[in-house]
VOFI-213234 format. One line per field, with one value per atom (N, C-alpha, C): atom name; x, y, z; residue in three letters; chain. Coordinates in steps of 0.1 Angstrom, whole numbers, plus 2048, in hexadecimal, padded with zeros to 3 digits. Layout:
atom = (CA|...)
east = (X|...)
north = (Y|...)
up = (Z|...)
rest = (ala|...)
kette = (A|...)
END
This chain:
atom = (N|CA|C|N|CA|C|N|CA|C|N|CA|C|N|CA|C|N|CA|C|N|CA|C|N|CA|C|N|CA|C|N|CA|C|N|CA|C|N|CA|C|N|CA|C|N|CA|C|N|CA|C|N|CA|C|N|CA|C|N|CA|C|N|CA|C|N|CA|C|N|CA|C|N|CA|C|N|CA|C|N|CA|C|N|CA|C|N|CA|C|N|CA|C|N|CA|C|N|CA|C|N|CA|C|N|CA|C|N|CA|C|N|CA|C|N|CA|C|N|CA|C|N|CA|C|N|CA|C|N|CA|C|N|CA|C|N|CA|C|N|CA|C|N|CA|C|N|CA|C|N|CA|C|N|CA|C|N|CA|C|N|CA|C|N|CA|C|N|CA|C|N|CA|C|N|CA|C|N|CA|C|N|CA|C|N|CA|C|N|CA|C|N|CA|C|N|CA|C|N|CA|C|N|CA|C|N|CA|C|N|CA|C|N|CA|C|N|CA|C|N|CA|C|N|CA|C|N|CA|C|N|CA|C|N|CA|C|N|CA|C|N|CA|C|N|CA|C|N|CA|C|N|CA|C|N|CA|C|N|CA|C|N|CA|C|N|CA|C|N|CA|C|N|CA|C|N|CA|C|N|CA|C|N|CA|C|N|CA|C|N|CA|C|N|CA|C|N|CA|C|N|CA|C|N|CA|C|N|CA|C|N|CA|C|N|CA|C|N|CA|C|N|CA|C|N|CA|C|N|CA|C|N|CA|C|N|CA|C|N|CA|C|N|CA|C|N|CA|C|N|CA|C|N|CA|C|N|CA|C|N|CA|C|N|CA|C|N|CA|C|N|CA|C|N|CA|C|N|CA|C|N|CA|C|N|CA|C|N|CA|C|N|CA|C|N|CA|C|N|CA|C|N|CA|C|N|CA|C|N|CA|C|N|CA|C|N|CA|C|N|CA|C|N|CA|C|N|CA|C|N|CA|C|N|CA|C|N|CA|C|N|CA|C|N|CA|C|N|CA|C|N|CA|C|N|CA|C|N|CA|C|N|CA|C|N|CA|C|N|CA|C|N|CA|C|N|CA|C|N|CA|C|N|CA|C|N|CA|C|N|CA|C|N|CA|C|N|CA|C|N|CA|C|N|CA|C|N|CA|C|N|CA|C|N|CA|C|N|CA|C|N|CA|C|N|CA|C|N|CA|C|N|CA|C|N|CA|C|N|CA|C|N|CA|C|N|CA|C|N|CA|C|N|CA|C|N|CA|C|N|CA|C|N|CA|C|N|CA|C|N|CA|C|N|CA|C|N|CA|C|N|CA|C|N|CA|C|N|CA|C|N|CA|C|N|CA|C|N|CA|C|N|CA|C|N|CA|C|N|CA|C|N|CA|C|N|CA|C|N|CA|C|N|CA|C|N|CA|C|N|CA|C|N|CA|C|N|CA|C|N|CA|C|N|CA|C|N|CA|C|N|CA|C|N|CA|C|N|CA|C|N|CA|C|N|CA|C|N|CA|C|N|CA|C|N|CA|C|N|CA|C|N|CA|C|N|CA|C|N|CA|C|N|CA|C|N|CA|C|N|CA|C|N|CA|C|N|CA|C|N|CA|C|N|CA|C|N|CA|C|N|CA|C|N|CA|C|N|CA|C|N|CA|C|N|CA|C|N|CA|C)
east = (808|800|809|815|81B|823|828|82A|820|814|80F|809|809|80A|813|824|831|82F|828|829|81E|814|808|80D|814|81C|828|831|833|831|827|81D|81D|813|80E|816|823|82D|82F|836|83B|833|824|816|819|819|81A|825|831|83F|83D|836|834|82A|821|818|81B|827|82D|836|83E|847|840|835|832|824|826|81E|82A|833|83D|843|842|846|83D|830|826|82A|82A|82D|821|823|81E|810|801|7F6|7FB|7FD|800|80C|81A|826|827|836|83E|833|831|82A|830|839|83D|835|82F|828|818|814|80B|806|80F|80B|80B|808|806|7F6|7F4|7DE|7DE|7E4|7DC|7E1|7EB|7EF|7E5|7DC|7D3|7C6|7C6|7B8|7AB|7A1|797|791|78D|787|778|771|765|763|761|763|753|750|746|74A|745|742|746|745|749|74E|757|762|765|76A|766|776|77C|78F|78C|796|79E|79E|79F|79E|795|788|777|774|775|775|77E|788|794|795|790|78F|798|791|799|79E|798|799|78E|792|788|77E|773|770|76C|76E|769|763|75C|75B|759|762|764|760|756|74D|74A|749|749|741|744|744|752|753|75C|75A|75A|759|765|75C|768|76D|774|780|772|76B|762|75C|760|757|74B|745|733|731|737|732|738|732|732|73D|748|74D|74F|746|746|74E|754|759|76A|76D|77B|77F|787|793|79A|78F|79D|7A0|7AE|7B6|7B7|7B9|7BE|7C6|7D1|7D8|7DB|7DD|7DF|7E3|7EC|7EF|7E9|7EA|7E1|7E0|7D9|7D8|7E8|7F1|7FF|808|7FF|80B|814|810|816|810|816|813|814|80C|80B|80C|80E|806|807|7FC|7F6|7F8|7F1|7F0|7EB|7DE|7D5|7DF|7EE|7F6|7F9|7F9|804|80E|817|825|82B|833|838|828|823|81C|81A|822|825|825|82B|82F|820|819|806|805|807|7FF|7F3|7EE|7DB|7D3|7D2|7CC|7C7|7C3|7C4|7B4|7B4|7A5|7A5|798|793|787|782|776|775|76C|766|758|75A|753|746|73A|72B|728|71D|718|716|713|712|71F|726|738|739|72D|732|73A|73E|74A|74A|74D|74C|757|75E|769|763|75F|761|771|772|787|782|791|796|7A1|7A0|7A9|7B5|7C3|7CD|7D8|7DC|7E8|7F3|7F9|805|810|81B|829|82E|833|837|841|83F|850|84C|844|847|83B|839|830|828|82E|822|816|80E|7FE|7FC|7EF|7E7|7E4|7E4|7E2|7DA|7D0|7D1|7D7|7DC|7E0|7D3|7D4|7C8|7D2|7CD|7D3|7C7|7C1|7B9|7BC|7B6|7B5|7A8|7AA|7A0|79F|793|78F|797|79A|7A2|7B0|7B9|7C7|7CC|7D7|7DD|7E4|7E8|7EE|7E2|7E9|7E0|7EB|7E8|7EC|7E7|7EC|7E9|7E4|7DA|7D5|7D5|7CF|7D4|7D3|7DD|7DF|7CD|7C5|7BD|7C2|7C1|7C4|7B6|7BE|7AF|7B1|7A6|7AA|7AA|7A3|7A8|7B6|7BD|7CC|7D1|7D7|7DF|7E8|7F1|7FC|7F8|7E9|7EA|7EA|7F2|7F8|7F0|7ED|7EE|7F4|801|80B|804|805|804|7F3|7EA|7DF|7E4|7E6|7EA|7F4|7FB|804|801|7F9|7F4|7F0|7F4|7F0|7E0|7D8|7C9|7C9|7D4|7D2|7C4|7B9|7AD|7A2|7AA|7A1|7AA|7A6|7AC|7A9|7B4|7B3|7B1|7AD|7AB|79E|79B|78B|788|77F|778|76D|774|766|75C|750|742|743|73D|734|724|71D|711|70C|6FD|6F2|6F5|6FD|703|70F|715|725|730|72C|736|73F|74A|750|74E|74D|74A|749|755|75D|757|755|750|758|75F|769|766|764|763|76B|770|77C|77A|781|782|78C|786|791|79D|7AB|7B2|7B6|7AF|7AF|7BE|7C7|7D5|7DC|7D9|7E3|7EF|7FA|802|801|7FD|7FF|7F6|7E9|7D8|7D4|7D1|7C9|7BC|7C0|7B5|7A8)
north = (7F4|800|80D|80B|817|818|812|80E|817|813|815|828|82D|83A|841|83E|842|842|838|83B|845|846|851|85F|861|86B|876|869|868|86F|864|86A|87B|87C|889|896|892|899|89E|88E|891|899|895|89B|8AA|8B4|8BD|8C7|8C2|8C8|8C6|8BB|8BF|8C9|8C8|8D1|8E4|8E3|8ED|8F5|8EA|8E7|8EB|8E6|8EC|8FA|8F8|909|912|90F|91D|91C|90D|90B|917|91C|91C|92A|92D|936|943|94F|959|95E|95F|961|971|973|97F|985|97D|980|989|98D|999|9A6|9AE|9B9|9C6|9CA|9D5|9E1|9E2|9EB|9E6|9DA|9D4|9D4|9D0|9D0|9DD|9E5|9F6|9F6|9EC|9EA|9E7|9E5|9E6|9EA|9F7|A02|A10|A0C|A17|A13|A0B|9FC|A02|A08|A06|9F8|9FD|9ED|9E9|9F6|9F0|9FC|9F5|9F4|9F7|9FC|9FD|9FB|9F7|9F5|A04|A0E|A1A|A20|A2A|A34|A42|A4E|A58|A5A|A5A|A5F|A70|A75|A81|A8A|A87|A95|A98|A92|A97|AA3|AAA|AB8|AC2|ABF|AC8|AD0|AD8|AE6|AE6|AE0|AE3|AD0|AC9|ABC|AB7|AAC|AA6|A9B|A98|A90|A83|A74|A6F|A63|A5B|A49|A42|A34|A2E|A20|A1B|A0F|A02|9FA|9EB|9E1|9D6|9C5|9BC|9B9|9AF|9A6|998|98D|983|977|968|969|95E|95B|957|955|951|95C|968|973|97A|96B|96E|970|966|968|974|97B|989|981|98B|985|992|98F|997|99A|99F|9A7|9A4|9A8|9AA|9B6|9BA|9C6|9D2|9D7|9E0|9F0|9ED|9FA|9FE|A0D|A14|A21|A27|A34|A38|A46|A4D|A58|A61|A6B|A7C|A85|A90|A98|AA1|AAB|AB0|AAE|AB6|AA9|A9B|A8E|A8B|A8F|A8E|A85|A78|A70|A74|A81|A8D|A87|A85|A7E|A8D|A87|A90|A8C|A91|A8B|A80|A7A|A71|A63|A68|A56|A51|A4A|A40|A3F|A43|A3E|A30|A39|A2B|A29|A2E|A2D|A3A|A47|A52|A51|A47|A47|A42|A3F|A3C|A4B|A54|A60|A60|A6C|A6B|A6C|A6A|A66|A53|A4E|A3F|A3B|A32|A29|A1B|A15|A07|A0C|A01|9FB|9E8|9E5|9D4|9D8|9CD|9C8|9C1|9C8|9C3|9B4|9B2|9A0|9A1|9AD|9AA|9AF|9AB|9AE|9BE|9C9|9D3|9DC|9E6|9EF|A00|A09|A18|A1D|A28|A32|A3D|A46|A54|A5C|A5F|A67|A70|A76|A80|A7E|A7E|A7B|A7D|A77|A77|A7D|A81|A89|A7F|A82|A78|A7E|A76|A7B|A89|A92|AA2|A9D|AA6|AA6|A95|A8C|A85|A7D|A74|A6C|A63|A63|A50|A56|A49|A4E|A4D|A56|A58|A4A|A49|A3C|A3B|A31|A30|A22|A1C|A11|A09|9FC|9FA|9E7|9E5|9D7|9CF|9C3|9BA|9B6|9B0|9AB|9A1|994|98B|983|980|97E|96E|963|95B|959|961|965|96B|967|974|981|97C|987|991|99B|9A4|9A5|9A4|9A8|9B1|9B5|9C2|9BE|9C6|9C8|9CE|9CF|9DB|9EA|9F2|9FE|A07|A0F|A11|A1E|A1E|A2B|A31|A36|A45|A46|A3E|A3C|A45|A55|A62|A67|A66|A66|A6C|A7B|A7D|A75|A6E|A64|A56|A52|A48|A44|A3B|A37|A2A|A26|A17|A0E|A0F|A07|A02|A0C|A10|A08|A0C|A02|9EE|9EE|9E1|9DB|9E2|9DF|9DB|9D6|9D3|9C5|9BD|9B2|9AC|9B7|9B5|9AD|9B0|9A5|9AC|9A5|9A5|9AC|9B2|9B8|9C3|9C6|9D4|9E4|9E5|9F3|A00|9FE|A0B|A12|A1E|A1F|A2B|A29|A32|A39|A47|A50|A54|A53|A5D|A64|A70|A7A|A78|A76|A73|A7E|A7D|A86|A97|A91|A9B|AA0|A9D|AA2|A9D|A90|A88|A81|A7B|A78|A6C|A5C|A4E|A41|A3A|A2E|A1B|A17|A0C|A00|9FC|9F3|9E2|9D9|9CF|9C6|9BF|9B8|9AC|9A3|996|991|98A|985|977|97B|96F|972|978|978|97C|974|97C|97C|975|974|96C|96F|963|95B|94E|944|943|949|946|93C|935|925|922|91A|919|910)
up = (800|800|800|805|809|7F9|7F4|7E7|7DC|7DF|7D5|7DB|7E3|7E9|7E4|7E5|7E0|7CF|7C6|7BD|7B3|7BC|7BA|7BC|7C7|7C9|7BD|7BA|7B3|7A7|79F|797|798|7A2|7A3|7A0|7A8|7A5|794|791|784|778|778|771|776|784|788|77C|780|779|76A|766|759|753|75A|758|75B|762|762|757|755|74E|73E|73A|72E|731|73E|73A|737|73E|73E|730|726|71B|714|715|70B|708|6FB|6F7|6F9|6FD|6FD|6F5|6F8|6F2|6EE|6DD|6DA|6D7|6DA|6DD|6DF|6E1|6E4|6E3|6F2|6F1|6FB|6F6|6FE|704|70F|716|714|716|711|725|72A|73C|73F|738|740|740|73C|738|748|752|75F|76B|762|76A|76B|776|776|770|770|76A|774|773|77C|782|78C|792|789|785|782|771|765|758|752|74F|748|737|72B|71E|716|71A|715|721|717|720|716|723|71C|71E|713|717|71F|725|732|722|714|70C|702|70B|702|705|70D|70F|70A|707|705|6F3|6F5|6E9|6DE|6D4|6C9|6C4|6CC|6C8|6C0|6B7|6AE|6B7|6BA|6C4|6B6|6C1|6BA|6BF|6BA|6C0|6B9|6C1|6BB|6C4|6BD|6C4|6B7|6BA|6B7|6BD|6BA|6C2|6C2|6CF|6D2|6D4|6C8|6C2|6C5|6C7|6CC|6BF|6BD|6B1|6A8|6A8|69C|694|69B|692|694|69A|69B|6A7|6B6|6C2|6CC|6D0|6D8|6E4|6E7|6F0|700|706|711|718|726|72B|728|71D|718|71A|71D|722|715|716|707|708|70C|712|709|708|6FB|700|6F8|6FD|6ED|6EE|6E4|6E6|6DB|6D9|6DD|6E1|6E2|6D7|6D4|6C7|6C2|6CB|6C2|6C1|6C2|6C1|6CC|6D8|6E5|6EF|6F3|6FE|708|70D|718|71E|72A|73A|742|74E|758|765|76F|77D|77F|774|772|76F|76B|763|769|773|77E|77C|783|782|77A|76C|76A|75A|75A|74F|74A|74B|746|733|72F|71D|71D|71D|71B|71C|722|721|727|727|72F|728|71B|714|711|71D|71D|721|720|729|723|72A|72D|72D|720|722|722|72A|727|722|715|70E|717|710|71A|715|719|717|70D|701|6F5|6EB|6F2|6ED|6E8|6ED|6EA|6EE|6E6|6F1|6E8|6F0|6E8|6EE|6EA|6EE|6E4|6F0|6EC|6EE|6E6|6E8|6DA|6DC|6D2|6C8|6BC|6B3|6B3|6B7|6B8|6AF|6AB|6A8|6A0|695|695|69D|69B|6A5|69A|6A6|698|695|689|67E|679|67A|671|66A|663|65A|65D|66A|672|671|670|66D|681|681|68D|691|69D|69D|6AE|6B4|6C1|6C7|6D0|6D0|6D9|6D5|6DE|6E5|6EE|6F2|6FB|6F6|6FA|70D|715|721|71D|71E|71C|728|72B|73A|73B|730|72E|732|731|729|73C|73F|74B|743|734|730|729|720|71B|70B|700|6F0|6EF|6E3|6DC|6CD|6C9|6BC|6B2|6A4|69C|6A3|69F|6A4|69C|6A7|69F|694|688|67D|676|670|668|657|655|648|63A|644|63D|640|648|64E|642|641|633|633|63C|63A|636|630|62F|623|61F|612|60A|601|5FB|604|605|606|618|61D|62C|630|629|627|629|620|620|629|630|63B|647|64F|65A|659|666|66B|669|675|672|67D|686|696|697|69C|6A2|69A|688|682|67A|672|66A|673|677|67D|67A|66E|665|666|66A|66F|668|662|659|661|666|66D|660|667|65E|66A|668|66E|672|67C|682|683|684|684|68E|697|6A3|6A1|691|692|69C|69C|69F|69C|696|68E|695|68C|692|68D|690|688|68E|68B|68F|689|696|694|69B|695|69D|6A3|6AE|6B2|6B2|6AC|6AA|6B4|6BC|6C4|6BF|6C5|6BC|6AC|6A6|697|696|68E|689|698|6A4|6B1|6B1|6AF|6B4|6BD|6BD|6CC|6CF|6C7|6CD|6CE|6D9|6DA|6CD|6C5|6BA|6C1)
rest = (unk|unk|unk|unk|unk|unk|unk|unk|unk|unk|unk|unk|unk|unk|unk|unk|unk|unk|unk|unk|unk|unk|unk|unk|unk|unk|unk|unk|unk|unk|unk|unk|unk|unk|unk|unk|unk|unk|unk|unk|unk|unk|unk|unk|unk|unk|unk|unk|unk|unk|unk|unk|unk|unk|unk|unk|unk|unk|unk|unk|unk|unk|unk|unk|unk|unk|unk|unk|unk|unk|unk|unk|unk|unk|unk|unk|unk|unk|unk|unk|unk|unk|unk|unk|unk|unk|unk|unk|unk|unk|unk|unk|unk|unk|unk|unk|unk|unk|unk|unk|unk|unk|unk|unk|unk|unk|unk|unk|unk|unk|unk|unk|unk|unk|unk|unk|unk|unk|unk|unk|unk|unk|unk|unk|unk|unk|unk|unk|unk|unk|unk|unk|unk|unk|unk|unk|unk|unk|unk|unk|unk|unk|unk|unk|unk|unk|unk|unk|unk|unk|unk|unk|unk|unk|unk|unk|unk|unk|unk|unk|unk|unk|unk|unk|unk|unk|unk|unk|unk|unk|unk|unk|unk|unk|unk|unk|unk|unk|unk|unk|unk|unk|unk|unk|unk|unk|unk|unk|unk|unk|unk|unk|unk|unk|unk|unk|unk|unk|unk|unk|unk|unk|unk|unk|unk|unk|unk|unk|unk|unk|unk|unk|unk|unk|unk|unk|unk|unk|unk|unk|unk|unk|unk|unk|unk|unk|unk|unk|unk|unk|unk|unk|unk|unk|unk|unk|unk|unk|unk|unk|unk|unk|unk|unk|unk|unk|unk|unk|unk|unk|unk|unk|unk|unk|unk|unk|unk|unk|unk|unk|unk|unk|unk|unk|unk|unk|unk|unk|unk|unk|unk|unk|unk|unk|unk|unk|unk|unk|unk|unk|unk|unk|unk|unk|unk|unk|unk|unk|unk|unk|unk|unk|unk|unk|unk|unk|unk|unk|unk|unk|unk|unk|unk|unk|unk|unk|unk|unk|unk|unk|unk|unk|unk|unk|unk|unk|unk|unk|unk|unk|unk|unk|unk|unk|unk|unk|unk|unk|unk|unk|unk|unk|unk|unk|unk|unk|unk|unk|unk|unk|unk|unk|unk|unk|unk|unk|unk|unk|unk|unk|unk|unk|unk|unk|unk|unk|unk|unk|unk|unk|unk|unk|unk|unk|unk|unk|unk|unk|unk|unk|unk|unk|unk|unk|unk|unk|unk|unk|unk|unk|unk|unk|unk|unk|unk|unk|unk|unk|unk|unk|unk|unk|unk|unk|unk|unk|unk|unk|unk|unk|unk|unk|unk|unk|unk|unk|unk|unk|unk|unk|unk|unk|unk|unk|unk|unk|unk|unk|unk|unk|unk|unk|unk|unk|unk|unk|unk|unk|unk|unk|unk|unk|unk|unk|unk|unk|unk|unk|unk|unk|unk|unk|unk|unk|unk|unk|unk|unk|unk|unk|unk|unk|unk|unk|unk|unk|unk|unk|unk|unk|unk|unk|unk|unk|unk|unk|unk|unk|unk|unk|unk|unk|unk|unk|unk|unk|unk|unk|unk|unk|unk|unk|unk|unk|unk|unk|unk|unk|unk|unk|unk|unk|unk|unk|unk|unk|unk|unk|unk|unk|unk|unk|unk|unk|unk|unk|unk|unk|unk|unk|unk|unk|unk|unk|unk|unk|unk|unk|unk|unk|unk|unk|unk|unk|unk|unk|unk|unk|unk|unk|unk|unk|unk|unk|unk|unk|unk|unk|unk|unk|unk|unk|unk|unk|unk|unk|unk|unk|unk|unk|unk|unk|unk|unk|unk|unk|unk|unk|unk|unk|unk|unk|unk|unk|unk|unk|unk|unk|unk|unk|unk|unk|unk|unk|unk|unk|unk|unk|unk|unk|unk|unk|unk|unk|unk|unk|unk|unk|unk|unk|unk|unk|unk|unk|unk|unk|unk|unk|unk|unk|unk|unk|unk|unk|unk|unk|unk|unk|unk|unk|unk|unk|unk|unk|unk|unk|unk|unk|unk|unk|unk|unk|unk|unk|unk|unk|unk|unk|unk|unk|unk|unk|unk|unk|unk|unk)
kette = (A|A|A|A|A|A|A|A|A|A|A|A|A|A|A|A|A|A|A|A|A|A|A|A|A|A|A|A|A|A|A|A|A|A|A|A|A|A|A|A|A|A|A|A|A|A|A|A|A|A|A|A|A|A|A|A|A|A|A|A|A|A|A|A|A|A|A|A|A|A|A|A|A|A|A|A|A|A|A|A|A|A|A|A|A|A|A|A|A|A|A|A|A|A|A|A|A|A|A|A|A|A|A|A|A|A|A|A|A|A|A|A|A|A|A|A|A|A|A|A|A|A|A|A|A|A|A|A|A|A|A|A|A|A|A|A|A|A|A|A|A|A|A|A|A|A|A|A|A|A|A|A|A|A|A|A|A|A|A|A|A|A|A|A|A|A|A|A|A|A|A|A|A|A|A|A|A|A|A|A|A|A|A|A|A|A|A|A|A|A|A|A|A|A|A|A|A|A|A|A|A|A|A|A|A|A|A|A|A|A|A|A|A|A|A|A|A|A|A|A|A|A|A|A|A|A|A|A|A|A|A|A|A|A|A|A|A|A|A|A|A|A|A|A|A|A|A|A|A|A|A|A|A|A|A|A|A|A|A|A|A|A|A|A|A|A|A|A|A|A|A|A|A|A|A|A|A|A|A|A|A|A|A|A|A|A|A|A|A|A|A|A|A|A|A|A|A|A|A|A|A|A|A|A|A|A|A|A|A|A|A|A|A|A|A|A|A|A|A|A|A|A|A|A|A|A|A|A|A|A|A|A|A|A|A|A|A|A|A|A|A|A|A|A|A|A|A|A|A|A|A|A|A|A|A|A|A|A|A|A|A|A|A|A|A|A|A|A|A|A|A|A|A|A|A|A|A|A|A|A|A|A|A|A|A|A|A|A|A|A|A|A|A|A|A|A|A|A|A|A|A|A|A|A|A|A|A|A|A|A|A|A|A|A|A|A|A|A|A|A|A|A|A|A|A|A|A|A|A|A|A|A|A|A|A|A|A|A|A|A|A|A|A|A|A|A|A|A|A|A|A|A|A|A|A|A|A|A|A|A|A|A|A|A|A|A|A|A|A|A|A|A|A|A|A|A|A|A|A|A|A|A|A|A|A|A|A|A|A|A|A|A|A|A|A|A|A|A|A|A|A|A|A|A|A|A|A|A|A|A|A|A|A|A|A|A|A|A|A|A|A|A|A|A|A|A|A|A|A|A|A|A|A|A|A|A|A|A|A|A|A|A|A|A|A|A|A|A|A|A|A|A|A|A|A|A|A|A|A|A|A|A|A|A|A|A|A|A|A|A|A|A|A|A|A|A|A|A|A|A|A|A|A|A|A|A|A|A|A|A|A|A|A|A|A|A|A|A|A|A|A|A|A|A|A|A|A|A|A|A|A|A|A|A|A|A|A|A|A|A|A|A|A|A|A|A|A|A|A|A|A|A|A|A|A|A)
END
């Protein structure tokens, strides 16, 4: 009996370390994401579906929103309370920060937020049209990076862009991954003079390392 105790043990062990042994093997949902862990530096505790960015007020800015659905890997099913941080540029192309940035998450600027995705995978951001970097050619861009209630980590997605952008090119069009969707957002103008892009998120789509 004591035998067969020692070799259950055993067991248990060796199943344990392996099962270790290939998590730490597993490669990375999303790979390599530099500044992708600043998404819960200054994370609210409680998330609502829409968010109004710190420069909807501020005079002389383009306002705009940009809302969707956030969809499982199939496309079709709504995928609820998913995490999607976003930071961006201010009207002269500057990652400003304020009093509002936490230590250590200053290069995000205060131009940042979080929304989760509702039970019907939807999500809105009201913000202001970002700036390219001065003196040079990069298109406007906002950065946006996933948190899936799944995953401990968090990726990143197509950079969102403006598909009036005087810098944007042919070439520059076709250049993008399309991690989680094509990030290219075409504002209309709404009944209120709004400017308003409707972008949908596919989760997984174009991920490195995504569990199929």
């Amino acid at each position: 009996m004591r035998k067969i105790f020692i070799f259950c043990l055993l067991a248990f062990f060796s199943a344990h370390i392996a099962t270790q042994a290939q998590t730490k093997a597993r490669p990375k949902v999303g790979g390599p994401c530099e500044g992708c862990n600043l998404l819960f530096s200054g994370i609210p505790k409680a998330m609502n579906s829409v968010d109004t960015s710190a420069g909807w007020e501020e005079k002389g800015a383009s306002k705009i929103l940009i809302k969707g659905i956030v969809y499982q890997q199939d496309g079709k099913t709504p995928a609820p309370n998913v995490v999607v941080y976003y930071y961006h540029t201010d009207t002269k192309g500057h990652y400003t920060p304020n009093a509002s940035v936490p230590k250590g998450a200053e290069r995000h600027g205060y131009l940042r937020g979080w929304v989760k995705s509702d039970q019907n995978g939807n999500y809105a951001i009201f913000t202001i049209r970002p700036a390219s970097y001065p003196g040079t050619d990069i298109l406007a861009h906002i950065h946006v990076t996933i948190k899936e209630p799944k995953f401990k980590v968090p990726y990143y997605i197509d950079e969102f862009l403006f598909d009036d952008d005087p810098f944007m090119t042919p070439e520059r069009r076709k250049g993008h991954q399309n991690r989680g969707g094509n990030g290219i957002l075409k504002l209309v103008k709404n009944g209120n003079g709004l400017w308003v892009a409707k972008h949908d998120i596919v989760l997984g789509l174009n991920i490195p390392n995504y569990p199929r």
